[in-house]
Structures are given as C-alpha cells and as structure tokens.
Biotite code that builds the C-alpha atoms (Angstrom):
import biotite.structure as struc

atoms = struc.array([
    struc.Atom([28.743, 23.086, 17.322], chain_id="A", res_id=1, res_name="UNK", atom_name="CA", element="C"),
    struc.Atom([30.583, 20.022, 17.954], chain_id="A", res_id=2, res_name="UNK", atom_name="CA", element="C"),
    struc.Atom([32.825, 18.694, 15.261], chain_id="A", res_id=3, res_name="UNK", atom_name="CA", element="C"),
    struc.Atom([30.686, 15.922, 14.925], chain_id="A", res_id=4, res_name="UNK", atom_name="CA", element="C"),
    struc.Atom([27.462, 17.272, 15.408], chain_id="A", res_id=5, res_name="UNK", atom_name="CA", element="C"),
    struc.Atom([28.676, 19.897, 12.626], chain_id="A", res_id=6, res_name="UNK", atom_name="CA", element="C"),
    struc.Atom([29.219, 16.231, 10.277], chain_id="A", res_id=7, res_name="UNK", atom_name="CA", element="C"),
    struc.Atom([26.037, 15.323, 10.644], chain_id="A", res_id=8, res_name="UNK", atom_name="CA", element="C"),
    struc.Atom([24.384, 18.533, 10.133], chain_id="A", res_id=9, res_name="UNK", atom_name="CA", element="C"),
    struc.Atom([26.007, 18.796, 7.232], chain_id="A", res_id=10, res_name="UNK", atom_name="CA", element="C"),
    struc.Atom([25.226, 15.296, 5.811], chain_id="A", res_id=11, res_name="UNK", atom_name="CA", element="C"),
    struc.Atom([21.512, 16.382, 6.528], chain_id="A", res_id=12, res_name="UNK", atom_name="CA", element="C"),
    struc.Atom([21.537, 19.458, 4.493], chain_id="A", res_id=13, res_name="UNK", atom_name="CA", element="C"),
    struc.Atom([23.685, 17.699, 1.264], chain_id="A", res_id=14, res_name="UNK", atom_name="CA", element="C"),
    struc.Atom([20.520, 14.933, 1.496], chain_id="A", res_id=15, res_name="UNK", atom_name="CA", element="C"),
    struc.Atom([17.912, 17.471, 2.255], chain_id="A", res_id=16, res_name="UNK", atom_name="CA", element="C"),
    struc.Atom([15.952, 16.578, -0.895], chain_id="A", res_id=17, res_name="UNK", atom_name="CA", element="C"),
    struc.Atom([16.163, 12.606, -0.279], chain_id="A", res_id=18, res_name="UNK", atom_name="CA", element="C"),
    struc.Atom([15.057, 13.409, 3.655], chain_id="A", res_id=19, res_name="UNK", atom_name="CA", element="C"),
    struc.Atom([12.038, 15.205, 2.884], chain_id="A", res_id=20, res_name="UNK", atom_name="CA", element="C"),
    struc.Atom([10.493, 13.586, -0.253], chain_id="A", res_id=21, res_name="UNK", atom_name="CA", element="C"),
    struc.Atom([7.757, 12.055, 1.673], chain_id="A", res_id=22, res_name="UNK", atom_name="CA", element="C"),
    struc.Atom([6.494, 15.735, 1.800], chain_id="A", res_id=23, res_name="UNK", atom_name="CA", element="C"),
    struc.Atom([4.869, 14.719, -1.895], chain_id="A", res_id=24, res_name="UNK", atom_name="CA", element="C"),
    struc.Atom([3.041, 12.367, -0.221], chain_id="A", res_id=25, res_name="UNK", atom_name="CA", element="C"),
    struc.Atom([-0.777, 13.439, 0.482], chain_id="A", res_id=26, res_name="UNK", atom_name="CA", element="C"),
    struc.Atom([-0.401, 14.917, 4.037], chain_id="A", res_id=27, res_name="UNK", atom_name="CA", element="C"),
    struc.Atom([-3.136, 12.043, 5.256], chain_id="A", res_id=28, res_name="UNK", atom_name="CA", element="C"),
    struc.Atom([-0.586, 9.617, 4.397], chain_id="A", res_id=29, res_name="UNK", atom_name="CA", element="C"),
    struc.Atom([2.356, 10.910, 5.976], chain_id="A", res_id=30, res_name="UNK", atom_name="CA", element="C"),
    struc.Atom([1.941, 9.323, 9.293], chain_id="A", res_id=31, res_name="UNK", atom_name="CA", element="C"),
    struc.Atom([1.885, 6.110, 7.828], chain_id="A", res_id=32, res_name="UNK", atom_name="CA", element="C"),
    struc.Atom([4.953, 6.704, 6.110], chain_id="A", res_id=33, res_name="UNK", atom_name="CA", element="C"),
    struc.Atom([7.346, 7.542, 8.654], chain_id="A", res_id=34, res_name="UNK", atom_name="CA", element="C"),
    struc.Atom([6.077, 5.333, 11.286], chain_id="A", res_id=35, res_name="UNK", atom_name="CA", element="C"),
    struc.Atom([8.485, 2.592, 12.530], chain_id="A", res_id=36, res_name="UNK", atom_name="CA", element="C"),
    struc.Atom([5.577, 1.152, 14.113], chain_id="A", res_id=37, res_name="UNK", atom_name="CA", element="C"),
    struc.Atom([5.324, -1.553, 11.344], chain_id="A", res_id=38, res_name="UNK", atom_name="CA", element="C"),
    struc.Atom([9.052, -2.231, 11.286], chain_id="A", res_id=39, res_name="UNK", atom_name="CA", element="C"),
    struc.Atom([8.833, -3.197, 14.914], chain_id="A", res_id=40, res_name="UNK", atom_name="CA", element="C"),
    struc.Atom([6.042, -5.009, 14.199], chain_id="A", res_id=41, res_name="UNK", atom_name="CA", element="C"),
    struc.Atom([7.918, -7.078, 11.715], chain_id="A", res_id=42, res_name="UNK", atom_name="CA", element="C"),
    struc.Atom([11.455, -7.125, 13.937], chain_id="A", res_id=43, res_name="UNK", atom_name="CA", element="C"),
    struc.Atom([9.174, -8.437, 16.653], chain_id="A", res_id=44, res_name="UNK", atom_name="CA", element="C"),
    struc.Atom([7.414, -11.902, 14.667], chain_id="A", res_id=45, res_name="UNK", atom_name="CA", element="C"),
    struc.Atom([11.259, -12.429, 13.432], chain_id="A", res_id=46, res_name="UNK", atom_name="CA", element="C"),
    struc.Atom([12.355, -12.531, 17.369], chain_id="A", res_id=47, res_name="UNK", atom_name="CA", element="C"),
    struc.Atom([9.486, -15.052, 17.629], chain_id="A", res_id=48, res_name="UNK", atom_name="CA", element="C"),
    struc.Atom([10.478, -16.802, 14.575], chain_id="A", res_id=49, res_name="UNK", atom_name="CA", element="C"),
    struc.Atom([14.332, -17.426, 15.775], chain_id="A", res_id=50, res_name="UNK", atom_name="CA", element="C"),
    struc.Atom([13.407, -17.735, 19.746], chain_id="A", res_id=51, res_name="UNK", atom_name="CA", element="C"),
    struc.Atom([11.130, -20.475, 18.867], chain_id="A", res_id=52, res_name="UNK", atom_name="CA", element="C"),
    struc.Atom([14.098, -22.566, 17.462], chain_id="A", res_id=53, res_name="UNK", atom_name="CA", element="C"),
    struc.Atom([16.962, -23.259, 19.649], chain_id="A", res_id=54, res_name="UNK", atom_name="CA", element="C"),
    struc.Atom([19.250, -22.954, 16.253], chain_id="A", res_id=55, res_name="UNK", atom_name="CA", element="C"),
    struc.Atom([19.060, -23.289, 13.026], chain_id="A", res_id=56, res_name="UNK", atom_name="CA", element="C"),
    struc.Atom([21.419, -25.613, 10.793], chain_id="A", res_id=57, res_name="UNK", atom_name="CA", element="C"),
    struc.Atom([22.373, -23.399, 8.132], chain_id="A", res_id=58, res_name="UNK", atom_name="CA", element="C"),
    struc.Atom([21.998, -19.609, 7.287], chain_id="A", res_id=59, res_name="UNK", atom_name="CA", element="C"),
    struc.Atom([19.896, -20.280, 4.568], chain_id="A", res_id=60, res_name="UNK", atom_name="CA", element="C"),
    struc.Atom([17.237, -22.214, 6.713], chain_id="A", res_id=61, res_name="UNK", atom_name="CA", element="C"),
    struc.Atom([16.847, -19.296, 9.005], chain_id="A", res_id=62, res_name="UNK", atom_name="CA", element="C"),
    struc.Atom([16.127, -17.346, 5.916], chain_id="A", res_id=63, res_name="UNK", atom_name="CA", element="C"),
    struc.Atom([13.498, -19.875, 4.713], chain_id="A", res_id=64, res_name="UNK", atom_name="CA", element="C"),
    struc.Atom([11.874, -19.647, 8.214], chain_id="A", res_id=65, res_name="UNK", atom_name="CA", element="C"),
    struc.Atom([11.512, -15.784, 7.869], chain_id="A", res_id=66, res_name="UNK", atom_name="CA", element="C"),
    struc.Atom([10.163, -15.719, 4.313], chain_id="A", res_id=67, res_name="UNK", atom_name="CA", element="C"),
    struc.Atom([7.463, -18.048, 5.035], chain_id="A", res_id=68, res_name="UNK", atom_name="CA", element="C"),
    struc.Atom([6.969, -15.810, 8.291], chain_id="A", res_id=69, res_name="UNK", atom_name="CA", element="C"),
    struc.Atom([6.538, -12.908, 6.064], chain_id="A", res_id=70, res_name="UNK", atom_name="CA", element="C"),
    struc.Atom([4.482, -14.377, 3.509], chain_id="A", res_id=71, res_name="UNK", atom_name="CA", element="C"),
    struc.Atom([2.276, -15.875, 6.393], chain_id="A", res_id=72, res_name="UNK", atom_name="CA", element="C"),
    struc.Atom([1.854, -12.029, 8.415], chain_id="A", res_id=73, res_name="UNK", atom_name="CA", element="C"),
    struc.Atom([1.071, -10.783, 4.973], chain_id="A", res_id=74, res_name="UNK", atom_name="CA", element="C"),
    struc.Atom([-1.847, -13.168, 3.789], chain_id="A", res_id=75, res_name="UNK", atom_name="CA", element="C"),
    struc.Atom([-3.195, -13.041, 6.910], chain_id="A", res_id=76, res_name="UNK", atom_name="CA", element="C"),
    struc.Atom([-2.695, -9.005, 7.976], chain_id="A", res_id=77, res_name="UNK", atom_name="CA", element="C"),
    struc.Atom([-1.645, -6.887, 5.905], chain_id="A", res_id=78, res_name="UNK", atom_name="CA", element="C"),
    struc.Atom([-3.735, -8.230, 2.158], chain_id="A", res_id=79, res_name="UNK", atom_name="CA", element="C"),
    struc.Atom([-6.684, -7.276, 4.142], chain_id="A", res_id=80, res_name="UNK", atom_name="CA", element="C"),
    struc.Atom([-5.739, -4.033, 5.858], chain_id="A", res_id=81, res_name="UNK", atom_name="CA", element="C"),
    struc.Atom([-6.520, -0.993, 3.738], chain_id="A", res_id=82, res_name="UNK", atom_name="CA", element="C"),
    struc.Atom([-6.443, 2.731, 4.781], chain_id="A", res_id=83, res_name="UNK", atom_name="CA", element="C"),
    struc.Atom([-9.708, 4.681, 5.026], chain_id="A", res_id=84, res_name="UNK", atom_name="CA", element="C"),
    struc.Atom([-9.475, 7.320, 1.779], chain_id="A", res_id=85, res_name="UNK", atom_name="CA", element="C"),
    struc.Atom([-6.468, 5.654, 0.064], chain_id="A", res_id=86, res_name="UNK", atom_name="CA", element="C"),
    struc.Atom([-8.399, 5.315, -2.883], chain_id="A", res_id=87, res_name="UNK", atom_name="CA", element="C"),
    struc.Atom([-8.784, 9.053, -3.139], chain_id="A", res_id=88, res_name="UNK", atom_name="CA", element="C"),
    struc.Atom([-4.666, 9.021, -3.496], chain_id="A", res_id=89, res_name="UNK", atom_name="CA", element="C"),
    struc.Atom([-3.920, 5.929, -5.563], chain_id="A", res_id=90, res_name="UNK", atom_name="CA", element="C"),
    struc.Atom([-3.271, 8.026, -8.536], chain_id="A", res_id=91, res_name="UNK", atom_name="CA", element="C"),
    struc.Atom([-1.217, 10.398, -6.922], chain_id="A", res_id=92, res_name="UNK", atom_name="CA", element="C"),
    struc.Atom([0.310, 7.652, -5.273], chain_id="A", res_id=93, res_name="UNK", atom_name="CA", element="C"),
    struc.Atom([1.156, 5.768, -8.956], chain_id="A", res_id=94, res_name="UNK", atom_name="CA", element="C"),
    struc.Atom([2.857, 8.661, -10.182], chain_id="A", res_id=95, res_name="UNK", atom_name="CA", element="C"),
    struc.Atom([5.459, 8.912, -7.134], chain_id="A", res_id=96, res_name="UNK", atom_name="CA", element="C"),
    struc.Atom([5.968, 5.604, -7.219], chain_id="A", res_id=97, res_name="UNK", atom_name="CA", element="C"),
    struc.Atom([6.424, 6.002, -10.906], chain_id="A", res_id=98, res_name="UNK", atom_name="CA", element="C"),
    struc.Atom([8.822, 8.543, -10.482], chain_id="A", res_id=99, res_name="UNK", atom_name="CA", element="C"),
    struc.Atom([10.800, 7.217, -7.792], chain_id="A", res_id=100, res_name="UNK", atom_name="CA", element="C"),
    struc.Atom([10.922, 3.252, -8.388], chain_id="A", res_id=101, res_name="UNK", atom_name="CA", element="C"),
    struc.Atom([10.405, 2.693, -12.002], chain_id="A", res_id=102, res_name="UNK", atom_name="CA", element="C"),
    struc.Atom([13.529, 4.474, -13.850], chain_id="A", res_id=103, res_name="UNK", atom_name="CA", element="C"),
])
C-alpha cells in the first residue's frame, strides 16, 4: 500500500465509530442519510442565487441573499416534504438525536 493510501486507511479505521454511526439509524432511513443528492440540490439554487447577480457589494450581502434563499427553498419544499413511515421512527430518531446533539 502506498504511503498515502496507508494515511488514509489509517485515518478511516481511528474514526471508524464516527464513519459508521448512521448504522443506528433505522435501515429505511439510511439512504436518505448519506445521499448528497440534497446537498447538490442546495449547492445548485446558491449557483442560481450568485449567477443571477453580476456582484455583490459586500460579503455580508451575499450572505443575506443565501439565507433568504434558504429560508425561501425551505417554506416552499422541504416544510411540506415528509418521508412515507417516518413516523414509525420519530422516537428512535429523538433518542439519537438526543444522544448525539444535545450534550
């Protein structure tokens, strides 16, 4: 093995535990959570977001363009999209999140 193939491998194995906790996650939801499709979703409406301006004035109006982008894509997309069954795993779903997020 390559010296740096061997560096990676071994950064894997030392973070094998953070890699594979979405393995507690209800198998039916594992798709969802280690799809990028949603990221590229998102990277794509921020393209549209900055292409549709030649430039903006300051870094912080940029920013203010992309919040109201996201707060727009999620009233109007995501409040209303819910996966079939995920109330069968909200409770499991509480206690991870519990466990992970909430220390």
């Amino acid at each position: 093995m390559g010296k740096t193939l061997s560096k990676t491998f071994n950064r894997w194995i030392d973070k094998i535990e953070t890699l594979m906790t979405f393995l507690e996650f209800p198998e039916y939801l594992r798709p969802h959570i280690y799809s990028t499709n949603w990221l590229e979703r998102l990277n794509k409406e921020f393209r549209k977001v900055a292409k549709t301006k030649n430039s903006f004035p300051t870094e912080p109006a940029l920013k203010s363009a992309i919040y109201f982008k996201i707060k727009d894509i999620i009233s109007k997309y995501w409040d209303s999209q819910r996966l079939n069954g995920f109330v069968l795993y909200e409770a499991k779903l509480k206690i991870l999140w519990e466990k992970y997020y909430e220390k």
